[in-house]
Backbone as JSON Lines, residues from 0, in Angstrom:
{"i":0,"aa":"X","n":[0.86,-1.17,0.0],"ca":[0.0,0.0,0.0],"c":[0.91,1.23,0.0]}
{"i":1,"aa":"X","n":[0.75,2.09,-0.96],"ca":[1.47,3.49,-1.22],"c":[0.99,4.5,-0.11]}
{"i":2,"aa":"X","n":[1.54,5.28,-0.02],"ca":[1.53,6.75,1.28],"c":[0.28,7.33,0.69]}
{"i":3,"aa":"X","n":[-0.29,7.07,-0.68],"ca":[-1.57,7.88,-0.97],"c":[-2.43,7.3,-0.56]}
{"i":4,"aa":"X","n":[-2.67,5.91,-0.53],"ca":[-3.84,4.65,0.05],"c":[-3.62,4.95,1.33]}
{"i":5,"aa":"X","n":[-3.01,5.27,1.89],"ca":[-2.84,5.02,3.6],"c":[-3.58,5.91,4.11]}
{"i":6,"aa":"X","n":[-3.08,7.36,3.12],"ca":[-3.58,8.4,4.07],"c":[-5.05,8.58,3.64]}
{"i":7,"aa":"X","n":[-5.66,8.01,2.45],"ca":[-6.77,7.63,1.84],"c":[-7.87,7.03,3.09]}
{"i":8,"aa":"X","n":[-7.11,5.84,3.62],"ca":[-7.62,5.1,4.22],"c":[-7.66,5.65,5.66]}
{"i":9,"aa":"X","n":[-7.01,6.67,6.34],"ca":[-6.59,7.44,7.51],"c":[-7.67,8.74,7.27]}
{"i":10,"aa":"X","n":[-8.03,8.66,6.34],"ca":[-9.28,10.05,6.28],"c":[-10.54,9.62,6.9]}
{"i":11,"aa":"X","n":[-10.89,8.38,5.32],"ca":[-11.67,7.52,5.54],"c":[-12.15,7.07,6.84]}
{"i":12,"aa":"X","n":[-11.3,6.93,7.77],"ca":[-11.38,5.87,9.0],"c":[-11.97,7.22,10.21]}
{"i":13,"aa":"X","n":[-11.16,8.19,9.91],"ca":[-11.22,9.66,10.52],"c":[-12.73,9.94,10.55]}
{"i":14,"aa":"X","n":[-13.73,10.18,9.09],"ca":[-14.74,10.4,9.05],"c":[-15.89,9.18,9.56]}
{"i":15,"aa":"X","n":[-15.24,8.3,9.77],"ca":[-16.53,6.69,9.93],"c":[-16.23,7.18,11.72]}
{"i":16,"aa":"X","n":[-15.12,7.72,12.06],"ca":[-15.73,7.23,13.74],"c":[-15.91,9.02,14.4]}
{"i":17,"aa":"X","n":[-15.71,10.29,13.14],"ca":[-16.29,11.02,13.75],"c":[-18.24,11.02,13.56]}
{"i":18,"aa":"X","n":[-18.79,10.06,12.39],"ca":[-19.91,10.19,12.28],"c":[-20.4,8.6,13.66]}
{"i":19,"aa":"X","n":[-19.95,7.96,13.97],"ca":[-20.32,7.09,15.04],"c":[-19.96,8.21,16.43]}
{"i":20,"aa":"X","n":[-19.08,8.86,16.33],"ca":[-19.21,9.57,17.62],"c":[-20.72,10.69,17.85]}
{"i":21,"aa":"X","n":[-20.97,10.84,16.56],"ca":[-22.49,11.6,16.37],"c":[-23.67,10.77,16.39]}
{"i":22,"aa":"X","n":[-23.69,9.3,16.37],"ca":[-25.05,8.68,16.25],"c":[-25.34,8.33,17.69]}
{"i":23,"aa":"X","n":[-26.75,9.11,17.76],"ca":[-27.35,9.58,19.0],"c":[-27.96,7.51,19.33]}
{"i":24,"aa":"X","n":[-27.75,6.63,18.32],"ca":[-28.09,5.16,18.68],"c":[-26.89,4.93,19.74]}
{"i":25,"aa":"X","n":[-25.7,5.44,19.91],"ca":[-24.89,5.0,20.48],"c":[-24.49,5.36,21.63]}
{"i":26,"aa":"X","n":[-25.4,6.52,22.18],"ca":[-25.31,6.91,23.76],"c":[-25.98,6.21,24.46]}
{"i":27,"aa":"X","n":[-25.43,6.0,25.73],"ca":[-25.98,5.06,26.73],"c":[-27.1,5.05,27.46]}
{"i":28,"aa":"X","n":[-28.22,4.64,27.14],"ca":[-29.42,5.14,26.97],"c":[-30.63,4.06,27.94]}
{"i":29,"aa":"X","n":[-31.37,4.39,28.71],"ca":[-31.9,3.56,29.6],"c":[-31.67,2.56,30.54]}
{"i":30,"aa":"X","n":[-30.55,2.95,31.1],"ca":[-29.84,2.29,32.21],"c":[-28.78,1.48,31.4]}
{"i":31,"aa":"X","n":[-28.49,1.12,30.19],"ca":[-27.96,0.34,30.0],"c":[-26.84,-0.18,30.12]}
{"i":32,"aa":"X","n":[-26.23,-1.24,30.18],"ca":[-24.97,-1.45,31.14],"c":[-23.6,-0.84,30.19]}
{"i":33,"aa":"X","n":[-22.67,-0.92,30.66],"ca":[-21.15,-0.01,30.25],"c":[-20.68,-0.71,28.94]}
{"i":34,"aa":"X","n":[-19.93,-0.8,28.35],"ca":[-19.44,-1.89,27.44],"c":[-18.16,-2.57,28.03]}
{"i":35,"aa":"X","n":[-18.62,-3.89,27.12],"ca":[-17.99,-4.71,27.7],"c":[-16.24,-4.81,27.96]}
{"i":36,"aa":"X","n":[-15.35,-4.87,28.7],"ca":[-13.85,-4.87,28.51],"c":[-13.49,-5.56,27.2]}
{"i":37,"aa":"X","n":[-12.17,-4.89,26.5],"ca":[-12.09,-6.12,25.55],"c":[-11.54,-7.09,25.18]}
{"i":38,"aa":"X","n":[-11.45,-7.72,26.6],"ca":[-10.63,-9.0,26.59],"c":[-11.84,-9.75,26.81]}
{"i":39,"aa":"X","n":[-13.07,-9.86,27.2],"ca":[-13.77,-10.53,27.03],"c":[-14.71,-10.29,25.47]}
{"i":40,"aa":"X","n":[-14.39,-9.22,24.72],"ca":[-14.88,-9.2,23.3],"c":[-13.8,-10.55,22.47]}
{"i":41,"aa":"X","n":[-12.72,-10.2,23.46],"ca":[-11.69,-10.74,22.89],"c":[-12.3,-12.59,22.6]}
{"i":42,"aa":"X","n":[-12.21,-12.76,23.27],"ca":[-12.96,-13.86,24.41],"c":[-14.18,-14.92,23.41]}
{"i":43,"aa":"X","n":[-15.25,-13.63,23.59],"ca":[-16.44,-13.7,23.01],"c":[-16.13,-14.63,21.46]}
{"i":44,"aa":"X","n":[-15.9,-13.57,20.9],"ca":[-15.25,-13.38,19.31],"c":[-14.53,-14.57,19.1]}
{"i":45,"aa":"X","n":[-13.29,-15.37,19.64],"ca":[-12.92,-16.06,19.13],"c":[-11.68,-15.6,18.47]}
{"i":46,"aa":"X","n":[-11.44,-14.44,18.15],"ca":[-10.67,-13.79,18.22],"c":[-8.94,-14.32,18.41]}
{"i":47,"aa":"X","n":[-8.21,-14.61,17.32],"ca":[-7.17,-15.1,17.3],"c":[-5.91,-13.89,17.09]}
{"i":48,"aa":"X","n":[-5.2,-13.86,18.73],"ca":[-4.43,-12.58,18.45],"c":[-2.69,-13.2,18.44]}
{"i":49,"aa":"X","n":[-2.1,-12.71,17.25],"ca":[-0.7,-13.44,16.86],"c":[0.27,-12.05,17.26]}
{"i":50,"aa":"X","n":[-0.19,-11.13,17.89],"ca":[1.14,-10.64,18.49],"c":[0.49,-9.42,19.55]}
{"i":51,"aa":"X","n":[0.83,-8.35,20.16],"ca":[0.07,-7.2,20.71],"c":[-0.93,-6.48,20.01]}
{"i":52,"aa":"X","n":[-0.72,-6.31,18.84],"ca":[-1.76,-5.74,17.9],"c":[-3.39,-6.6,18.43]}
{"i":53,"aa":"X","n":[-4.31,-5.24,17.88],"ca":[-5.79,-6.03,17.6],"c":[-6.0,-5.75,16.22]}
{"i":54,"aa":"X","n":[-6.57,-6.06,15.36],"ca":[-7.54,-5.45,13.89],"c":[-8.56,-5.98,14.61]}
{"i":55,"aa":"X","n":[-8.99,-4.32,14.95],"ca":[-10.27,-3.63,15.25],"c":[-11.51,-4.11,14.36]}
{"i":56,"aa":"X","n":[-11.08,-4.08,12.94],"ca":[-12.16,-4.51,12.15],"c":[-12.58,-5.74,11.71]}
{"i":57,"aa":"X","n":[-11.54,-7.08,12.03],"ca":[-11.3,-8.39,12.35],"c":[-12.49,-8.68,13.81]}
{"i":58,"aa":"X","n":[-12.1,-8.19,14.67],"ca":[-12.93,-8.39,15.71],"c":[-14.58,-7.97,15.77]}
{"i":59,"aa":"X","n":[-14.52,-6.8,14.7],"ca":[-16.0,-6.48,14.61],"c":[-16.55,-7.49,13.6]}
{"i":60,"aa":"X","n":[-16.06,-7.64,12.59],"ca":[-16.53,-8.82,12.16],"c":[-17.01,-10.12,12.54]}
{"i":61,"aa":"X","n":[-15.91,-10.78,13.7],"ca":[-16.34,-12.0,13.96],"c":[-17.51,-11.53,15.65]}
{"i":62,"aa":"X","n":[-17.24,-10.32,15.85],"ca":[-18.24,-10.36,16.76],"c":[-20.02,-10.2,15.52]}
{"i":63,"aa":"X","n":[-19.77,-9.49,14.75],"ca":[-21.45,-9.36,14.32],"c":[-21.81,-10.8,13.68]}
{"i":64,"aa":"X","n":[-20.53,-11.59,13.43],"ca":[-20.93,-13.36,12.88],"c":[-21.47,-14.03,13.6]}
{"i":65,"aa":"X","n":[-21.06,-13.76,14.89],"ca":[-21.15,-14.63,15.86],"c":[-22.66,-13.76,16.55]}
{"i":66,"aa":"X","n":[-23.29,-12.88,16.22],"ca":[-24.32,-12.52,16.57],"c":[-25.68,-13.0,15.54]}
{"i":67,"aa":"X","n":[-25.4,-13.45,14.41],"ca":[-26.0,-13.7,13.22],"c":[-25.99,-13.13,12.21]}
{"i":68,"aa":"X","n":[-25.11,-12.13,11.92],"ca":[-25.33,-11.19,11.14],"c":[-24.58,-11.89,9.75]}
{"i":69,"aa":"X","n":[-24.77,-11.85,8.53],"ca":[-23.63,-11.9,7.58],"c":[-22.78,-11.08,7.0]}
{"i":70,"aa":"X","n":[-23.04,-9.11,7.48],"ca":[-22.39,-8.47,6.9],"c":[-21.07,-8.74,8.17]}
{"i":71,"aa":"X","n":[-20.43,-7.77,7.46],"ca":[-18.77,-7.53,8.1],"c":[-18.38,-6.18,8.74]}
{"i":72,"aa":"X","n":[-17.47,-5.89,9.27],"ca":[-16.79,-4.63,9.33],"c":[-16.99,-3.38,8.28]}
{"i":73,"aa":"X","n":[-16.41,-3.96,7.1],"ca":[-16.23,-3.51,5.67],"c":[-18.21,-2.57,5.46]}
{"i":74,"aa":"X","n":[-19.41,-3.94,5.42],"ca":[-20.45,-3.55,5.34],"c":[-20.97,-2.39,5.96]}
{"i":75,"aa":"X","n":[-20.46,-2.56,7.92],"ca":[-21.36,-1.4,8.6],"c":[-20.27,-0.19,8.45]}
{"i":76,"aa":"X","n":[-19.72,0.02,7.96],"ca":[-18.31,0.95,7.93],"c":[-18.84,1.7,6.71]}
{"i":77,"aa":"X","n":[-19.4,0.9,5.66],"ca":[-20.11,1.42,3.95],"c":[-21.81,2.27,4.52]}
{"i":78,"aa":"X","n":[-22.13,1.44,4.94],"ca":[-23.54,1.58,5.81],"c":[-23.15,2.56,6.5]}
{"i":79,"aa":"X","n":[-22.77,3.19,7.51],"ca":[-22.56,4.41,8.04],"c":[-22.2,5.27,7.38]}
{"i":80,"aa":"X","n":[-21.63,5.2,6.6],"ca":[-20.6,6.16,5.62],"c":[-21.83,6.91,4.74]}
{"i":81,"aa":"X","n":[-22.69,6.01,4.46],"ca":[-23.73,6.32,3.66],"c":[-24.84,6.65,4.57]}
{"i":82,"aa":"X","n":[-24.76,7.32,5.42],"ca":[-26.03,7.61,6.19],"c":[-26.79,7.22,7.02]}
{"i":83,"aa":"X","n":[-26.19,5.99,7.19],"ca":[-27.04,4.61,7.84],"c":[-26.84,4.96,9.76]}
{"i":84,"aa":"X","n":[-27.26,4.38,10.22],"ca":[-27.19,4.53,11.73],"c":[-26.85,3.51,11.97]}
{"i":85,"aa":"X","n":[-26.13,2.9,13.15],"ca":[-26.01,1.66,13.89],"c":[-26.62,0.95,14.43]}
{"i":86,"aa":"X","n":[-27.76,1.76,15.07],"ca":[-28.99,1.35,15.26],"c":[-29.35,0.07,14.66]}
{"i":87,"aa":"X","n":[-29.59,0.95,13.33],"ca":[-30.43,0.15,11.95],"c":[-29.42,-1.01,11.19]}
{"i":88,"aa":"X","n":[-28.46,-0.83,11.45],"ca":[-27.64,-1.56,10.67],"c":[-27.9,-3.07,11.91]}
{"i":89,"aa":"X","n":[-27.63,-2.93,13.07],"ca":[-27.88,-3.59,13.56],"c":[-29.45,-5.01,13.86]}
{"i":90,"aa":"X","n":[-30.18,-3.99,13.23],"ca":[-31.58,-4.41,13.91],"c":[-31.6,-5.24,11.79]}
{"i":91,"aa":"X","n":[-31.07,-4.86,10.93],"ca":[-31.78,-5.25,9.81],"c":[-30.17,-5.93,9.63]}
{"i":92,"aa":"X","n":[-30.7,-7.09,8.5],"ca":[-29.42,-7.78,7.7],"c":[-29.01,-6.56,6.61]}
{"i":93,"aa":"X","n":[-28.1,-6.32,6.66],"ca":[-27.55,-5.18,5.06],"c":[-26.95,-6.05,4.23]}
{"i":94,"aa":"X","n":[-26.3,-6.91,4.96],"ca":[-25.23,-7.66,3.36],"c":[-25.9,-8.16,2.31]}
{"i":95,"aa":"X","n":[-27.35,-7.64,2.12],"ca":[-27.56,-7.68,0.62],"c":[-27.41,-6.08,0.1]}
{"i":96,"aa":"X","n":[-27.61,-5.73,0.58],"ca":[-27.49,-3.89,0.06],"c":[-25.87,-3.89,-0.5]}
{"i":97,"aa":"X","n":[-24.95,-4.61,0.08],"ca":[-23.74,-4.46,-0.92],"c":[-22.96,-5.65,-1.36]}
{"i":98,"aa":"X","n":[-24.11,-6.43,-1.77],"ca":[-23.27,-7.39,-2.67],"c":[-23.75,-6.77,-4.38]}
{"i":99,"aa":"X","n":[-22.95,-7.37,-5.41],"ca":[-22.89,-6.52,-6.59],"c":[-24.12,-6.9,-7.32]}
């Protein structure tokens, strides 16, 4: 990956978690409990870690698999990007909205 993809991808990533820091689905809302530490996401997930690193988006994946979902990281990351809420992404299957 070239210094133009990176920083491509460093914008990109910039705008997906300043618009999740804005979705009012994601404040803690009716008592609901804290989130979870993430060594037990770790845990959860299945999650195979080969050195100190996490991929953040590895783990969101096998956590929404392991919830039933078939989209990925990649999906709710497109889905937000495009307007979508977490909410909704959550409550509906999307991985037909972006297959070709």
């Amino acid at each position: 990956m070239n210094g133009s993809d990176r920083e491509q991808k460093r914008v990109r990533l910039k705008q997906f978690l300043k618009i999740l820091s804005e979705d009012p689905s994601l404040r803690n809302q009716n008592g609901q409990k804290d989130m979870r530490p993430l060594s037990e996401l770790l845990m959860v997930s299945g999650y195979r870690q080969c050195d100190d690193s996490i991929d953040m988006a590895q783990l969101l994946s096998l956590l929404l698999r392991k919830i039933g979902h078939a989209s990925g990281s990649e999906d709710m990351m497109e889905y937000i990007m495009r307007g979508g809420k977490v909410e909704d992404f959550m409550n509906n299957d999307t991985s037909s909205r972006f297959q070709g």
